[in-house]
C-alpha angles and dihedrals in degrees: 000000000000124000084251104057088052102061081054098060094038078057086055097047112283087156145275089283097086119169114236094196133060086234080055102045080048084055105054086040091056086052095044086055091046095054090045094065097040093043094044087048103030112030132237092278105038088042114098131199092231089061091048090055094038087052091052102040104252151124119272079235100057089053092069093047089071110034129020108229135343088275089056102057090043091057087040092053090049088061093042092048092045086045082046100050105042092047084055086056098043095051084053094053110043100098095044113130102221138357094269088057086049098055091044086056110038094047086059088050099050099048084048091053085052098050101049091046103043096168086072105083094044090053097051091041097059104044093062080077093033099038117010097176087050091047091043085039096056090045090044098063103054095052094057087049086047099054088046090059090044097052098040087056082050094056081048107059092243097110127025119246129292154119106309107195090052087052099050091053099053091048084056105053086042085063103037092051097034086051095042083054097040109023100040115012089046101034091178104046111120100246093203087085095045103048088045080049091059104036084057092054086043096049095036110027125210092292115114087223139317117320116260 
């Protein structure tokens, strides 16, 4: 987790304890990456702040001048991995020529990003029963970047016409469960056929051919 990214997240509502300094920035990274890993092996409940700090190298004390409780740096951690995962996707797919390459791409990128971070899925998972604005948020988000991509390749003649935020939806359920069966329950599937497997579906749909 780069400072960055973290001034990213902090835009998209890491919480009213902002660093002013780049040490500081380093600091709240190293506890975001802590409590990803206590939170993705251990669970919310059975996580624990002195093991976060413990796991980034820091004082109990430091811990609280960056996040308020053990509920707040998980939520905080939900906004940082959504913010995390759809840059990664965004820096795969912007070269990409038309919305169907795009999808192509950015779904590859997306089941690689899972599967190089695993504690993903657990942590969003769970915070839809420890945190349900931040679980609807994270999901949120990526469906109103989403339509804006859809309708954009709409204006643009790539897609035919539809409802956008149906179908952003869809598009991202294909690629959370597809990437939960193939990226993380299966960590060795070659993920080429299956992402040819869904983009036909996607181009293509389930009819045998145009209606007569």
């Amino acid at each position: 987790m780069n400072q960055h990214s973290i001034l990213k997240s902090q835009s998209a509502g890491l919480g009213p304890k902002t660093p002013k300094t780049r040490k500081g920035l380093a600091t709240q990274a190293k506890l975001l990456e802590a409590a990803e890993a206590e939170f993705g092996e251990r669970g919310y409940h059975d996580g624990s702040i002195v093991e976060i700090t413990r796991r980034a190298g820091v004082g109990l004390g430091t811990f609280y001048v960056y996040f308020e409780s053990k509920e707040a740096v998980f939520r905080a951690l939900v906004t940082h991995m959504g913010h995390e995962t759809r840059a990664y996707i965004a820096r795969q797919v912007e070269q990409a020529p038309d919305r169907l390459s795009a999808e192509r791409i950015g779904m590859r990128a997306f089941f690689e990003f899972a599967r190089s971070h695993r504690n993903l899925y657990k942590i969003v998972m769970e915070s839809q029963f420890v945190a349900e604005d931040s679980y609807r948020a994270y999901y949120d988000t990526f469906a109103e970047g989403y339509r804006r991509n859809l309708q954009t390749a709409v204006e643009r003649g790539e897609i035919r016409p539809g409802d956008a935020d149906i179908r952003a939806w869809s598009l991202i359920g294909l690629s959370v469960f597809l990437g939960m069966r193939y990226a993380i329950w299966d960590e060795t599937a070659d993920l080429e056929p299956v992402v040819d497997a869904a983009l036909d579906m996607i181009e293509r749909g389930l009819s045998l051919g145009p209606k007569p």
